[in-house]
N, C-alpha and C positions, 0 to 999 in steps of 0.2 A: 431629770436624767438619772437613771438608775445602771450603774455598771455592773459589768458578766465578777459576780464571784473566782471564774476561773482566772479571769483576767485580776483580779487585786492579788490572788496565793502567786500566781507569775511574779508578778514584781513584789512580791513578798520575799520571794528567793534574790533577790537583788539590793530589794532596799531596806529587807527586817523593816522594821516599826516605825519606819520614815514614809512608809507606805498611805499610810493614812496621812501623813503632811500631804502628798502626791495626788490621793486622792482628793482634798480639800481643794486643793489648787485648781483643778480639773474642773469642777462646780462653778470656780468663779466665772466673770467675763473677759471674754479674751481680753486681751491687747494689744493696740492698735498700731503697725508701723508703715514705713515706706522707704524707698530707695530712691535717693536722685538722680537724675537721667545727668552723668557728669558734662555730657556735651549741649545741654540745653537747661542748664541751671535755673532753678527758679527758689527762692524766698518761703522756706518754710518753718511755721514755727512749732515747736518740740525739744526735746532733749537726745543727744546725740546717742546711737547705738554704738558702744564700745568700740565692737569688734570691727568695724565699719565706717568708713569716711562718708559713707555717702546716705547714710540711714539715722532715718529719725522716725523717736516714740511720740507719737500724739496725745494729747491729754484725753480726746474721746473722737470716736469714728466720726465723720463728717461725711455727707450723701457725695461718695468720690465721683461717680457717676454722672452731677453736676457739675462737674471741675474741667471745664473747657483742657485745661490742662494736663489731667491727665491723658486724653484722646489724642496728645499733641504730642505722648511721650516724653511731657517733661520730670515723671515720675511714675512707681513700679507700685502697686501696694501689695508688701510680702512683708511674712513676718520675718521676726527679727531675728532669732535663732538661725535661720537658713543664711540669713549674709554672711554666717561666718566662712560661709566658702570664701570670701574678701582676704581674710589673714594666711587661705591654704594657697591662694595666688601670688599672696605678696612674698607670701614663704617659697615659693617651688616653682613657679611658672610662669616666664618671661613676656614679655608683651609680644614677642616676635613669633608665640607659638603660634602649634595647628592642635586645636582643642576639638575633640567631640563630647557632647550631652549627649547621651545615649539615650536617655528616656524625657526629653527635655519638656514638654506638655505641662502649665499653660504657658514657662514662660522664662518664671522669675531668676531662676538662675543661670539662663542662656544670656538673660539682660545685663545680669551682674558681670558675666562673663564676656560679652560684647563691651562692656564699658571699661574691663581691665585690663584686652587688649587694644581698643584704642584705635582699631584701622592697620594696626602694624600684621599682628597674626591672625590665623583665622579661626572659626568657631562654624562648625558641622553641628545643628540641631536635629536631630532626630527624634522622631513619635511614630510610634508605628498604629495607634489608630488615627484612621486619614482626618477623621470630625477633628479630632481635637488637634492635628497635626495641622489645621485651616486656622485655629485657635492662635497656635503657636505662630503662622506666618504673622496672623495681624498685629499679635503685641510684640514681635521684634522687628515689623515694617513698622510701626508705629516709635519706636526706641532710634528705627534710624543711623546704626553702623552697616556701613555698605561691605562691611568683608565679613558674611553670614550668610551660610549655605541651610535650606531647610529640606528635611527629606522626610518619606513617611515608609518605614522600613522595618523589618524583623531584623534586628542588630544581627541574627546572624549569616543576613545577607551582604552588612558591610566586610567579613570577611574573604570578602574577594576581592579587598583593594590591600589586602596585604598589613603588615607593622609602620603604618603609617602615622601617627601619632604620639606630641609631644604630651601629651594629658588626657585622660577619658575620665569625664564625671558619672557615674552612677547611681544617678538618685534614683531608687529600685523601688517598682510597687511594691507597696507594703500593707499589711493588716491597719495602718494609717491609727495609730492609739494615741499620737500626736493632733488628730483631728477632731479627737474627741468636745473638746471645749466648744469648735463650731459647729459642729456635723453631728445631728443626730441620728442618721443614717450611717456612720461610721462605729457607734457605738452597737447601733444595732444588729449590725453584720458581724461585730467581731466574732471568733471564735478561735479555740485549738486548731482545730482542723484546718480552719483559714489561715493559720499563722503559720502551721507544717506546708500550705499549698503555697504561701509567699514565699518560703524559705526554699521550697524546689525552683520556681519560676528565676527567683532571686539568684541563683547558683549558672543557672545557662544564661543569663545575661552577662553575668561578671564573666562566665569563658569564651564568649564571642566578645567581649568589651576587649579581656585580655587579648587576646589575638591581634586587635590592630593596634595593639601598643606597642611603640619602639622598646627594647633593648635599654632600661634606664630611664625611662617613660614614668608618668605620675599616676597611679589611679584614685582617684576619689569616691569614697565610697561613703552613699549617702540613704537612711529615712528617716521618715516621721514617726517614726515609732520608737517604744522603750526595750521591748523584751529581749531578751539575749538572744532567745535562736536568731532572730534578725538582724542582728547586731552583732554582737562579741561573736558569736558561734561560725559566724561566715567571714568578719576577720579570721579567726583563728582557721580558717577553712580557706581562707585564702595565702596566707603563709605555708600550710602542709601542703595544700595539693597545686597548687600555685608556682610556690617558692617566691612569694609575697614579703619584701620586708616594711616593716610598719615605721613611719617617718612621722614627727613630733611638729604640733605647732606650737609659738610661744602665747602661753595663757598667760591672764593675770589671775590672781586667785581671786579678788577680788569678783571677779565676773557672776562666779558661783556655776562652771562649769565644772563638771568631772569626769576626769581620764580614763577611760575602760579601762579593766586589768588585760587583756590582749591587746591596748592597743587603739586610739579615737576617742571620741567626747563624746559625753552625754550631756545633752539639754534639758533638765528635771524641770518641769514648771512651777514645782515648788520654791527652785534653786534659783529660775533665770528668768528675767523677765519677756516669755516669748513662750511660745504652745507645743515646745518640743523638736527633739531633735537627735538624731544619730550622725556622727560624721567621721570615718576615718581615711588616714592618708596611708597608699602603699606603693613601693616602688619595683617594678618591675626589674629584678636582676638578671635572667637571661630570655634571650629570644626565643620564639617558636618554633622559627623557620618557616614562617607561611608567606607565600609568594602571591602576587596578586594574579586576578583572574580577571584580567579585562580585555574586551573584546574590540568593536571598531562602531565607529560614529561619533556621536559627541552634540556642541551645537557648532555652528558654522557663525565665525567672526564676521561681523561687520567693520568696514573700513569707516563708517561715520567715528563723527566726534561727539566725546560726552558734552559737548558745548554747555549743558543744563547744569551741569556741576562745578565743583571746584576741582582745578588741578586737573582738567578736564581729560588731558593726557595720561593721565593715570589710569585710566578705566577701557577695557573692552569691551563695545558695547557687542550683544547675541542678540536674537530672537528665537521666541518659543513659543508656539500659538498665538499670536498674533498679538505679542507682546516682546515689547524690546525691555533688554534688561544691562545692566552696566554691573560690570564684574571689574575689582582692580585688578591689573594686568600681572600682577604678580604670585594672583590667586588661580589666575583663568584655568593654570593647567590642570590641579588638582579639582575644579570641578570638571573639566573634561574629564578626566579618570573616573571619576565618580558615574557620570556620565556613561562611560564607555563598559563600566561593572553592573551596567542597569539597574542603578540604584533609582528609583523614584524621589526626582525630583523636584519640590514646592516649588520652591525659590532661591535663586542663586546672585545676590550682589544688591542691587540698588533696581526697582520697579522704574523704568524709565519712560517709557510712551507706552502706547496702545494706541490701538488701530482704532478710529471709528470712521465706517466708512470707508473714504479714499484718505481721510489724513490722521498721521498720527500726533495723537493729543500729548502734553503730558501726565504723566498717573499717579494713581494717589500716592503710589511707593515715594516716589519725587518727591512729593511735596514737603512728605516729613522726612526726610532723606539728610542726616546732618553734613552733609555735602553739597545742599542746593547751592545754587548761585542764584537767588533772590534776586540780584539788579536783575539777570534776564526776565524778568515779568513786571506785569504790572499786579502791586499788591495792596488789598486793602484791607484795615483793621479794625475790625467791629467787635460791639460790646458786650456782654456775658448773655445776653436774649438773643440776640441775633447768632451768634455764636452757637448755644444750645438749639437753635430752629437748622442753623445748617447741619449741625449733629445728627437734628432727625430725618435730616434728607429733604426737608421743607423748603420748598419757594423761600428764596430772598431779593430781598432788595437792597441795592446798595448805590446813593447818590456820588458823582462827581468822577467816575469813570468810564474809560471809552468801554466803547462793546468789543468783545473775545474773552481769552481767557482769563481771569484775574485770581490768582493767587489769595484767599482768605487764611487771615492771620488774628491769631487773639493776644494782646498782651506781646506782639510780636514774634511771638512763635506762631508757624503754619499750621493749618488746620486741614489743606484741603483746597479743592478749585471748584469756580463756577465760570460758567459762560456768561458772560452780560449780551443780553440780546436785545437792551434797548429800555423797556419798559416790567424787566423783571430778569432775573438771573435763574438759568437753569443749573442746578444741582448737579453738581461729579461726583459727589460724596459718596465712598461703595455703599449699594442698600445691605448687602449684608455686614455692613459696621456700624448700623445707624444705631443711636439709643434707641429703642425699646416701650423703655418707660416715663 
């Protein structure tokens, strides 16, 4: 790996002669973390990420891919620098909110954010390319909180639902100089130019983000990158033309993070154990005044019962193309609004049946859905081969159950359904979730 000169005199202006620590670090091999899925706990061994209850360092990468369990959502693999959005929640932002990820794609901090509010508030994921906004549904249908809306949108089409939110994260494309360590293809794009065109892109995101923020609202402002125009320069750009005030998390010094002078943390990889990191918090002081633009339609309530869930009463169950879906009742209206401002939407609540045929089955959203109700099914639990062949979407067999549906489980977490039809089990498994390799 040989890095852009222009890019070492940049953070030469930042870091003087700590640069070349910076650089040294950048050379090594990454370092390996994950986040546990708090509703589906599972036994992991590591040492604990500080800033983070639910994040552990591995001592070396393991073929995650093989891990029945992570396909079951019982864990996220993201580095460790990013969880500290964990301390900016526990600091600012209630379980009870309504959160949007503006740029949320593949994943990892809508998960984190799903798991910190808990089923209480809601979480709006947004990507606005569609490929990897399919990305996004899978590993937060897989993660399994049912109060998660996912959409695939030009953030500045959400402004037509108005100042509707208690939090907007924006983790903003970036010249990515924090991906350096994995990505050779990162190093090789970089440049000036790319880092002036980040920093324009960067700026009309954060003003349509701002827009649907309440009046006293949180913005989080997040990349993977070092340099200042990225960083410090659009804090500081978000206070002038904004009227942006910058709000403090509690660090430990210990950690070996550092406070921008305008304002957010730097993640040096020299300094922290994790591949980089920009992150700061600002508070909305006055409103816009922008009103929403919503029009008429929506989806159309069903009077069935979530029966398949827990709490079953809790949920409205819709259909959208020939799939039913269960939204908590307390959420419903807001995706209607959403809805009604033509906003494109993935996925709204808990994946509940589909259609085959004339009957609707249950689907895969269900299965890993941390609100199933298991007793409704019959379920069986097979061992780490069997497990990996349903992964690939392959024939199984499974002795000592009737024929229909049955509910496949690893380690007791769900994985998924098949049909027993006697002398072999037909596969439900999505083929576009299957392993690969």
């Amino acid at each position: 790996m040989e890095l852009s000169n222009d890019f070492i005199e940049l953070m030469r202006e930042t870091l003087g002669d700590k640069v070349d620590m910076m650089v040294e670090a950048i050379m090594r091999e990454p370092v390996t973390s994950l986040r546990v899925n708090p509703r589906k706990k599972v036994d992991i061994e590591g040492t604990d990420v500080p800033w983070c209850e639910w994040g552990k360092y591995l001592a070396e990468r393991p073929r995650f891919t093989d891990d029945p369990r992570l396909h079951a959502g019982c864990f996220y693999v993201q580095e460790a620098s990013s969880m500290f959005l964990w301390k900016v929640l526990e600091a600012y932002v209630g379980h009870g909110a309504k959160v949007l990820d503006a740029c949320a794609a593949p994943g990892g901090k809508s998960t984190l954010i799903a798991g910190w509010l808990d089923s209480e508030g809601l979480l709006v994921s947004n990507e606005f390319v569609a490929k990897r906004a399919n990305i996004l549904v899978e590993n937060l249908t897989k993660w399994g909180f049912p109060n998660v809306i996912v959409t695939n949108n030009a953030l500045s089409q959400y402004e037509r639902l108005g100042e509707v939110f208690d939090c907007v994260l924006v983790d903003a494309p970036c010249s990515g100089e924090g991906m350096f360590r994995k990505d050779d293809i990162a190093v090789r794009e970089w440049s000036l130019d790319n880092v002036r065109m980040c920093v324009e892109r960067q700026r009309e995101i954060i003003v349509s983000a701002w827009k649907t923020l309440e009046e006293g609202g949180i913005m989080v402002y997040s990349t993977c990158t070092f340099n200042h125009y990225e960083d410090d320069d659009n804090v500081r750009w978000i206070i002038d033309e904004l009227g942006g005030e910058v709000l403090d998390v509690e660090v430990d010094g210990d950690w070996g993070i550092e406070r921008a002078e305008q304002g957010g943390y730097h993640f040096y990889p020299h300094k922290v154990k994790g591949e980089g990191l920009f992150m700061a918090v600002l508070r909305k002081t006055k409103g816009c005044g922008v009103a929403a633009n919503c029009g008429k339609g929506g989806f159309t309530p069903i009077k069935d019962a979530a029966e398949w869930l827990t709490n079953s009463s809790e949920y409205q169950i819709y259909e959208n193309k020939n799939v039913r879906w269960a939204m908590p009742k307390r959420h419903f209206d807001q995706l209607q609004a959403m809805a009604k401002a033509r906003l494109n939407i993935f996925a709204g609540g808990v994946q509940y049946a589909e259609l085959k045929g004339r009957d609707w089955i249950p689907a895969a959203g269900l299965a890993l859905s941390c609100d199933i109700d298991q007793t409704s099914f019959v379920t069986a639990d097979v061992d780490k081969e069997t497990a990996l062949k349903f992964l690939r979407c392959e024939t199984i067999t499974i002795a000592d159950v009737p024929k229909g549906i049955i509910l496949v489980r690893y380690e007791e977490h769900p994985l998924g359904w098949v049909k027993n039809v006697g002398n072999r089990c037909n596969n439900l498994y999505p083929q576009y979730w299957r392993i690969r390799n």
